[in-house]
N, C-alpha and C positions, 0 to 999 in steps of 0.2 A: 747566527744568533749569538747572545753575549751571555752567560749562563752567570746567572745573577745569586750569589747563595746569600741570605741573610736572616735572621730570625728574627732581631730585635727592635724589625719596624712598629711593633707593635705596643713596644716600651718608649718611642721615642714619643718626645711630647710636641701636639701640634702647636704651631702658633698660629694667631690670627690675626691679619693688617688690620689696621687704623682704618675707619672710614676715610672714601679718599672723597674729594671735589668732586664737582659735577662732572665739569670738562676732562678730567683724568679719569673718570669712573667711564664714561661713553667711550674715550678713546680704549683702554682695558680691556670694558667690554666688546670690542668692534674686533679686536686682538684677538680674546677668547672665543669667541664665535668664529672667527675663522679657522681655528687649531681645533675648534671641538670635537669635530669626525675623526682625526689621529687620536687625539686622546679620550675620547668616552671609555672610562671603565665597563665593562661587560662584569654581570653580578650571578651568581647560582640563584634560581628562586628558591629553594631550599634552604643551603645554608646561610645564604648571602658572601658568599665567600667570593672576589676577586676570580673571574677566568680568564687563564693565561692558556695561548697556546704551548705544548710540548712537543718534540718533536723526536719519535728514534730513527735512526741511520742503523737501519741490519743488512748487510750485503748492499743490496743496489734500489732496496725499498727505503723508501723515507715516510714514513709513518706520523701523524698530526692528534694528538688529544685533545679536545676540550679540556683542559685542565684546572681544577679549584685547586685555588693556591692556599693550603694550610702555614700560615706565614707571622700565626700567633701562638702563642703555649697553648692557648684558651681551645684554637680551630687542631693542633697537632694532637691534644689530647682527645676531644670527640671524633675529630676524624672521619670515618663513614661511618659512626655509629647509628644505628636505627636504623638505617637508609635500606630500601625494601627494590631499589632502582637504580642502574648504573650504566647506560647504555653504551656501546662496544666504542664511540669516539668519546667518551667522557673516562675522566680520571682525576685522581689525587693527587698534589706533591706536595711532601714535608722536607723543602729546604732546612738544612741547618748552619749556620754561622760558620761555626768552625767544626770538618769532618771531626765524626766520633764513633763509636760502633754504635749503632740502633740495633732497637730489636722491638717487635711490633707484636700483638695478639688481637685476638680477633672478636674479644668482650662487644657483648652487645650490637654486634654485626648480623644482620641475617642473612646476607651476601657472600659468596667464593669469593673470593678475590688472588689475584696473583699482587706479591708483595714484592717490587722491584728496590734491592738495592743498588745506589748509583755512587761509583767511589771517586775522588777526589779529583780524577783526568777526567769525570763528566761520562765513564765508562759504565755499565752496569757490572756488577764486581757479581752477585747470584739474585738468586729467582727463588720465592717461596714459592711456589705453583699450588694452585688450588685451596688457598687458605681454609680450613674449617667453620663453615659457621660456628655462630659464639667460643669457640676455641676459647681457653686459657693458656692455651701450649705458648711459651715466647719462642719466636721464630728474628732470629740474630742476620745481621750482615756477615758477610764473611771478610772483614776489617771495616775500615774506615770511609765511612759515609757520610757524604756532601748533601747528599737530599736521597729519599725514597717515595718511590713512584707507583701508586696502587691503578690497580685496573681490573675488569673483569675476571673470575676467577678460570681458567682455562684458555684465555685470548692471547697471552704471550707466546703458547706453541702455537696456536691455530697462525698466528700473523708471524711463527719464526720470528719472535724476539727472545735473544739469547746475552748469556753473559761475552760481554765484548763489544755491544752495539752503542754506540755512542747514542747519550741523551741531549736534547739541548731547548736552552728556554729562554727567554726574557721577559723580565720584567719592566713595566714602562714608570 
């Protein structure tokens, strides 16, 4: 997998084609319907947010997330706020552009969650384990982070994910 980091899709502005002809609209269309099944976006019914698969490498288990891609200011700032539900292959990732130290809190969370930072080689660099509900404590990477990756609060010992286990993702 191609571990894709970027923040600023969300800034970029869309465009929209021209209406085309008939006979190039059908062909297009004949195109598009055969590509659909690769590309249908998968959506959270909650947040609506983008799910991408995530994947950890710990030792000789290769581990798969459902993961909601927080890949706007707007989705990194709410983040799992409210959210009462988080089942054990579901999770969050807050790619960033360019690594930076993050540091996360737990406002408005009623969920544990273990807070994974993932540093620049795609490594997980540390592990907030057990995050507190609604916490105001900032809980830091321990340097420079590429994206961080929420999950269950207690599932990263239960499944032996540790700092050093490679993370990996794409984006389509």
């Amino acid at each position: 997998m191609v571990r894709v980091l970027y923040l600023g899709v969300a800034f970029a502005v869309a465009a929209c084609s021209p209406a085309e002809s008939g006979a190039a609209l059908s062909q297009n269309s004949q195109s598009s319907q055969a590509g659909a099944a690769k590309t249908e976006i998968r959506r959270h019914p909650v947040s609506g947010l983008q799910i991408i698969d995530v994947t950890v490498k710990s030792g000789d288990e290769t581990i798969t997330f459902d993961t909601e891609l927080a890949d706007t200011a707007e989705a990194q700032t709410r983040g799992l706020m409210f959210r009462t539900e988080l089942a054990d292959d579901e999770a969050m990732i807050f790619p960033t552009e360019v690594p930076q130290q993050r540091s996360f809190w737990m406002k408005n969370t009623p969920l544990s969650l273990d807070i994974i930072f993932i540093g620049p080689d795609g490594k997980i660099t540390n592990i907030a384990a057990d995050a507190v509900p609604y916490s105001l404590e900032s809980l830091p990477s321990a340097g420079l982070a590429s994206a961080v990756f929420e999950i269950r609060g207690g599932l990263a010992e239960e499944l032996g994910i540790k700092p050093g286990d490679e993370v990996m993702w794409d984006v389509d």
